[in-house]
N, C-alpha and C positions, 0 to 999 in steps of 0.2 A: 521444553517450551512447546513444539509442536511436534509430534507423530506421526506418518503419515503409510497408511498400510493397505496396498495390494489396491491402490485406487483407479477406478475407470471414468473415465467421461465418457456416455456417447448421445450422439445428438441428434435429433430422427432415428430415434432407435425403434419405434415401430415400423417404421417407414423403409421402402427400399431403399429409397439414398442417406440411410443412418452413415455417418461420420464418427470414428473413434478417436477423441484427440488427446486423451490422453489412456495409457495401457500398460496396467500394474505397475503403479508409483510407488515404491518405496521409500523413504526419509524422514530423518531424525535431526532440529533442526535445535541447537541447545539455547536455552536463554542467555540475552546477550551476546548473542554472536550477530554479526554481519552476514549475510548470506548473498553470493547472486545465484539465479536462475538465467545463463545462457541460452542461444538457440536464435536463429534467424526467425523472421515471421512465419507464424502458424506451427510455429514447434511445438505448440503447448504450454508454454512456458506464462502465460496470459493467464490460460485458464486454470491451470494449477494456482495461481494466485487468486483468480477468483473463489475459487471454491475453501481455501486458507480464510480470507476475509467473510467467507458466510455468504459471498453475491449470489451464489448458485451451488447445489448440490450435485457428489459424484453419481454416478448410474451405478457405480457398486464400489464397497471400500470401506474405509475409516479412515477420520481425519479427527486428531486428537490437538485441542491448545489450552496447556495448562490444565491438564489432566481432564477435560470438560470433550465432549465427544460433541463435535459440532455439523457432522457431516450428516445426521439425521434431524437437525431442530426444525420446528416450525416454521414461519418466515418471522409471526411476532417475537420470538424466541431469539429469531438471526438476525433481526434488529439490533435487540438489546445485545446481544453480543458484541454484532460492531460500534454501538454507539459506549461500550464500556471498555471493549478489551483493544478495539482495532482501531489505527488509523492508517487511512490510503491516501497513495498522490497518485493523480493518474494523468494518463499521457498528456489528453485536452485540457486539465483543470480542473474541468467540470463546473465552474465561481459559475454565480450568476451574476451576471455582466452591469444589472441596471442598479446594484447595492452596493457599498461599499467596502473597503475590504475589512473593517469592522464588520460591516453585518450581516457580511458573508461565512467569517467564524464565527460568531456568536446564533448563530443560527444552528449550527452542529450541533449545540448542547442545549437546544430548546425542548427535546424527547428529553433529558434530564429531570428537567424542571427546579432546577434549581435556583433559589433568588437571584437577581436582577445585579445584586452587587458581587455576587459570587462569580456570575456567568462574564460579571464585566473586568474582574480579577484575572479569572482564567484566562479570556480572549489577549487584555496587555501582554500576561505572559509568554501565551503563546504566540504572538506577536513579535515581541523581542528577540524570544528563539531565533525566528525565521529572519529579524532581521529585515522587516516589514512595517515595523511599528508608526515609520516618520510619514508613510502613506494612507493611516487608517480613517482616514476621512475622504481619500480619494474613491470615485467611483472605478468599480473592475474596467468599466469596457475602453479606460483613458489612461490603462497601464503596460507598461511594457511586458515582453514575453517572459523576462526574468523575475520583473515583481508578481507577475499574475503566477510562476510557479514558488515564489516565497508567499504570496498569501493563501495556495492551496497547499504547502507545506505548513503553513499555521493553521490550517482548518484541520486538518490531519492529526494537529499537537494539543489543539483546545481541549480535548477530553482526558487528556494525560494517559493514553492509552500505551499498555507493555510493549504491546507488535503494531509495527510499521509498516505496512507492505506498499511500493512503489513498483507501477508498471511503466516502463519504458518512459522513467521523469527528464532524459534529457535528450528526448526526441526531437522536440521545439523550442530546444537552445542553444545558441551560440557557444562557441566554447569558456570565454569569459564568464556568463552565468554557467554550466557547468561545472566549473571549477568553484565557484559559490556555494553552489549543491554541495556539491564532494565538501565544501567545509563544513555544511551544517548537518551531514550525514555522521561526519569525526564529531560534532558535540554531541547528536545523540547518543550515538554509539557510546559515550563518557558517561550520559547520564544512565546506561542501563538498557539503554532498550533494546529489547529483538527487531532487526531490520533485515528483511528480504526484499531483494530488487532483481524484478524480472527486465530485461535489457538485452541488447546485443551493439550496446555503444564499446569498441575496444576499452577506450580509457579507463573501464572497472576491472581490466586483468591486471593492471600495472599498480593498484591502490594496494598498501602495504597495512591498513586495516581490516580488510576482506577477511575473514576465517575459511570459508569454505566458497569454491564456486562448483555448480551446477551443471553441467552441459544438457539440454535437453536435446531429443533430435527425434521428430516423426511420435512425439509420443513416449516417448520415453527418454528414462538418465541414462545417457554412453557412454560417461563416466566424469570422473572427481577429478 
């Protein structure tokens, strides 16, 4: 599913004060597998997810998903990528707060352009999933910290995408919603999908669907 060879990140790299946060990344990450990316803040572990999803390109390397070499595309190119092959949940959310949590997924697949009953199929479904559906009339900014991350785990699943990537999704929540996550992570994982989650909440060493974890440190994998 994804590739990942001899990758660098550096950032002011013209610049004196260039930052190198990530330093010859190696990984092979198989479809359908669970992955985590460990590491305390600023390990890398962020930005290696970034650059998986298309948000940003390495300073040098190759990043391969689904046989498609993504780490050189255009930005209209790296769109279409994530708006086909990815979906992310990320730390804040990111919903915009004055829409609904309906119109905040159906909003994901407006670069689509797919009809109006199509687009309104997919959002229930994806909906459902998450487990969010009894509130999609509700406005974002009147929801709790646990539904605002089940309707940006629905925005995430509207396009029916293979890979999953989650950055640090249970940063700003309780352990009660956590444990919710952790369920709706066991049903994707059920239906197929590749899922990487970059984290350093302990409670993903102890999950006995994890295939692989990550350790990142300074930049680099320290080991498996």
């Amino acid at each position: 599913m994804i590739v990942i060879e001899n990758v660098y990140k550096i950032y002011n790299e013209e610049k004196a004060e260039s930052y190198t946060a990530l330093k010859g990344i190696n990984l092979e990450i198989e479809k359908g597998s669970t992955v985590i990316l460990s590491g305390v803040s600023g390990s890398g572990k962020s930005t290696l997810l970034s650059l998986i999803g298309g948000l940003d390109k390495p300073s040098s390397g190759k990043i391969m998903v689904e046989e498609r070499l993504i780490s050189k595309l255009p930005d209209l190119h790296a769109s279409a990528y994530r708006s086909q092959t990815v979906g992310m949940v990320f730390q804040h959310f990111n919903l915009i707060e004055s829409l609904s949590v309906e119109e905040n997924i159906i909003a994901a697949l407006i670069p689509l352009r797919l009809p109006l009953n199509k687009m309104q199929e997919m959002t229930q479904e994806s909906m459902e999933l998450a487990n969010i559906s009894h509130k999609a009339s509700q406005q974002v900014n009147a929801l709790s910290g646990g539904e605002k991350q089940r309707c940006a785990i629905a925005r995430a699943l509207v396009n029916r995408p293979n890979l999953i990537l989650c950055d640090e999704p249970t940063a700003n929540l309780d352990k009660a919603n956590t444990l919710k996550f952790i369920e709706i992570l066991k049903t994707l994982r059920q239906l197929g999908k590749t899922i990487v989650i970059a984290t350093h909440d302990p409670i993903f060493q102890a999950l006995d669907f994890i295939d692989q974890t990550y350790f990142i440190e300074d930049g680099t994998i320290r080991s498996e």
